[in-house]
C-alpha positions as CSV (number, residue, x, y, z in Angstrom):
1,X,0.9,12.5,-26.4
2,X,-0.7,13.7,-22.8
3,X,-3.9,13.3,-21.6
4,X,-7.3,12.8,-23.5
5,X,-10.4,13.1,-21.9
6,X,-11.7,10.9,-25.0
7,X,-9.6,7.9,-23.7
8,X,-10.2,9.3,-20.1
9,X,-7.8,7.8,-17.4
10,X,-8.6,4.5,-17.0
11,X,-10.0,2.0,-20.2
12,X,-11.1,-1.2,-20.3
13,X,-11.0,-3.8,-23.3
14,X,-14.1,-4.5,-25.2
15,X,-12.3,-6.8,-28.0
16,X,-9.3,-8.7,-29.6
17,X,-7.8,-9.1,-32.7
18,X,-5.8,-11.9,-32.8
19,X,-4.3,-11.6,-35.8
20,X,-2.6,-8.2,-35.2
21,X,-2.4,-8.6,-31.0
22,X,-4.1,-5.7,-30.6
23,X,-7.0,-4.6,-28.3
24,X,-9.6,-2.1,-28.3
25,X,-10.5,-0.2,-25.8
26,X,-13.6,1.4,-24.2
27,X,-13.0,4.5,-21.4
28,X,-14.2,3.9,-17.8
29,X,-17.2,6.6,-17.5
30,X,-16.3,8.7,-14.1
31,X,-19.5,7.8,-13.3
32,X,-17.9,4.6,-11.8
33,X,-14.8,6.6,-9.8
34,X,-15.4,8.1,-6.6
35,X,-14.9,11.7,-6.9
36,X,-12.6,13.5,-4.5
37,X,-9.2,11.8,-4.6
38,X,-10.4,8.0,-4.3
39,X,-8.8,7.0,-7.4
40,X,-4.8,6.5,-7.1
41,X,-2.3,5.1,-9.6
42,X,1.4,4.2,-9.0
43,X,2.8,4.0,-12.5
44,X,5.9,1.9,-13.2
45,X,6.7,0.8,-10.0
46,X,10.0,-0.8,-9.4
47,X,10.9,-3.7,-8.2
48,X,14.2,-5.5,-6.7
49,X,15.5,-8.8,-6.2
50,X,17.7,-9.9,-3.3
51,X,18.7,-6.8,-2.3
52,X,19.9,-6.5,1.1
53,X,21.9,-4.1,3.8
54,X,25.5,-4.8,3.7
55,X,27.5,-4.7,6.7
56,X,28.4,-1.2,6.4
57,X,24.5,-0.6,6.5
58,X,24.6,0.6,2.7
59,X,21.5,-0.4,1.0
60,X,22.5,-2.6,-2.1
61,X,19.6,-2.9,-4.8
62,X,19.1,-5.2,-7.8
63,X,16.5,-3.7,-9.6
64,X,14.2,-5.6,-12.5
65,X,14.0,-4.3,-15.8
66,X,10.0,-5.2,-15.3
67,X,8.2,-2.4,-13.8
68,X,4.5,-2.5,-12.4
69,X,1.6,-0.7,-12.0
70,X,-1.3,-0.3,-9.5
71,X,-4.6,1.5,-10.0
72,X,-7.0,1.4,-7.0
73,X,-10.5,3.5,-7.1
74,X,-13.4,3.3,-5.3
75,X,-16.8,3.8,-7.1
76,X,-19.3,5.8,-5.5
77,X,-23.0,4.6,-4.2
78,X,-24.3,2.3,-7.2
79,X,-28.0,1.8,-8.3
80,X,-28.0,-2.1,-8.9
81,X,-28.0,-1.2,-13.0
82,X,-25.5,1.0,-12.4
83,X,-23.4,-1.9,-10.6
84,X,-24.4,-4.5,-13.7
85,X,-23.6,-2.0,-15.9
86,X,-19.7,-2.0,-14.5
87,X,-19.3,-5.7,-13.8
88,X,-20.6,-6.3,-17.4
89,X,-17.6,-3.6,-18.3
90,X,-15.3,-6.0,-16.6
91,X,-16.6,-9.5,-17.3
92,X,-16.5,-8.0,-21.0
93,X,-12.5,-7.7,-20.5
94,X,-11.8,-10.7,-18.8
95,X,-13.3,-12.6,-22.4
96,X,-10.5,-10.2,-24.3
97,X,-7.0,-11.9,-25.6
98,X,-5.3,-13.1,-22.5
99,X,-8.3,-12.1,-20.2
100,X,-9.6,-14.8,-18.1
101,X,-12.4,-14.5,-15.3
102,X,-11.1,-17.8,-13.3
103,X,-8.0,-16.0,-12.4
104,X,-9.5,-12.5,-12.6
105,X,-6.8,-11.5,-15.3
106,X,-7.9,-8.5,-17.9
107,X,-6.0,-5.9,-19.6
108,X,-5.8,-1.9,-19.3
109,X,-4.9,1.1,-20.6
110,X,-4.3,4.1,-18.2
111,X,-2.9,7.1,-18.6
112,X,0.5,7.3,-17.2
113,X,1.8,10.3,-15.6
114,X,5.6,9.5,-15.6
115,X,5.5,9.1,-19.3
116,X,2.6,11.9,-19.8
117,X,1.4,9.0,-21.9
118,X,-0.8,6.0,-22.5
119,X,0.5,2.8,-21.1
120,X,-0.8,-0.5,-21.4
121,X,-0.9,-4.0,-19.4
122,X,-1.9,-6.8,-18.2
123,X,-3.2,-6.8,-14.7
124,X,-5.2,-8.9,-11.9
125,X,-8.1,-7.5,-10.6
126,X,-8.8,-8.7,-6.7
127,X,-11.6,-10.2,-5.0
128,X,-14.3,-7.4,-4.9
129,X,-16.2,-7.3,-1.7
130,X,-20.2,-5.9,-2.6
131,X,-22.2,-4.2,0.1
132,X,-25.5,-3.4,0.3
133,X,-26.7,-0.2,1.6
134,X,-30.2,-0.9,1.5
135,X,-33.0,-0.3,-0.9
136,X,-34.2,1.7,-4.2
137,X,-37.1,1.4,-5.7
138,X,-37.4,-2.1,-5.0
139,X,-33.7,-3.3,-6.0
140,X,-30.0,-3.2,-3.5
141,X,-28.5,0.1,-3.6
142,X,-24.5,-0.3,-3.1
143,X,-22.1,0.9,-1.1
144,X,-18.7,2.5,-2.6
145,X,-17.0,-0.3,-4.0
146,X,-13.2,-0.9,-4.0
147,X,-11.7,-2.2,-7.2
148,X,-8.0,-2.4,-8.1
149,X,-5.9,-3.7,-11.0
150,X,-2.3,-5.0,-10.0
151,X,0.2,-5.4,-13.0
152,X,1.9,-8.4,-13.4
């Protein structure tokens, strides 16, 4: 399928339909992603079980089936709106299907580059440490903020 700049690289969900399992989607502007290399995705990402150096020093894997995927971005200096604006994107998704805000779980779509595709999952989104860089116009300006999403 490739690329589309109308579903941009990273989405978030904005609703559920139960019925039919299926979510919809809204893009995350760029407005919210450092520019200048700060965002970074590692697509399908294997991962082994027991696997071990035997005594011949040959490396003997057991690799899942299940791969995962990791998105980390940093946003760039927020206006406080601007900062509501994108914790309102995400608090949106954590209320979608499977979603939950107590254990910071919420869903994605991000544009995979192994697959040249859209892929879809169901990540957890760290703690997210907010600093303050001062002032504007009367209300906390924000330093760049570091976000992540780690498939389960």
């Amino acid at each position: 399928m490739a690329y589309s700049h109308t579903k941009g690289l990273i989405a978030l969900p904005t609703d559920y339909n139960a019925t039919q399992s299926e979510y919809t989607y809204q893009k995350l502007s760029y407005k919210y992603i450092q520019p200048n290399g700060n965002l970074t995705m590692t697509p399908s990402q294997m991962q082994d079980i027991d696997s071990y150096v035997n005594g011949n020093g040959y490396l003997k894997r057991k690799v899942l089936k299940h791969h995962r995927t990791k998105i980390e971005w940093n946003t760039p200096y927020l206006t406080y709106e601007d900062k509501c604006k994108l914790i309102k994107a995400i608090r949106t998704g954590y209320k979608q299907g499977e979603g939950s805000y107590e254990s910071r779980t919420i869903h994605a779509r991000y544009y995979n580059d192994w697959e040249d595709d859209y892929s879809t999952g169901k990540f957890y989104m760290p703690d997210v440490q907010f600093q303050y860089g001062g002032l504007y116009h009367g209300a906390p300006m924000y330093l760049p903020i570091r976000l992540a999403l780690i498939e389960y």
